[in-house]
Steps between C-alpha positions, in 0.01 A plus 500: 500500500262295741456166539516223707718310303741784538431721854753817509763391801633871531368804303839672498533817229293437211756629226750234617568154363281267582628179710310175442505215707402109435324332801678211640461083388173501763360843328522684830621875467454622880899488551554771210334779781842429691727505209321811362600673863835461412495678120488839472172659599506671130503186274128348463494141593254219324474159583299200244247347726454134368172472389237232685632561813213674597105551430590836300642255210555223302767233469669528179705190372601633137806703495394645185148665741795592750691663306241710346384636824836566621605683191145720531487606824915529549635667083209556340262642772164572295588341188407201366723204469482230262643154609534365199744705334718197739470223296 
């Protein structure tokens, strides 16, 4: 699971539940390193990087695109994800 959208905070044991985490109103995640310090070294941490925030991507302004993304790279992993299934 690698992406810049969605950067591993802690790696914690693999056969754990995964803990995902929603960057902040200004799309900043750099806290989460702190907060991750005080979970359990065991549980592996994720945090949603807003995109366009930086060169590596783009601004996305349809929560339909957003949602997509999140649901591939958080649930779904390598499978596809069709957005329409929505409406």
């Amino acid at each position: 699971m690698r992406s810049a959208l969605l950067p591993k905070i802690q790696a914690g044991d693999p056969i754990r539940k995964l803990l995902f985490l929603v960057h902040s109103i200004f799309g900043q995640i750099t806290f989460y390193r702190e907060f991750a310090r005080a979970i359990s070294k065991q549980t592996p941490i994720y945090a949603f990087h807003a995109p366009g925030l930086d060169e590596a991507s783009q601004a996305i302004n349809k929560r339909k695109s957003i949602l997509s993304i999140v649901i591939n790279l958080a649930f779904l992993r390598d499978s596809y994800y069709d957005p329409n299934i929505l409406e």
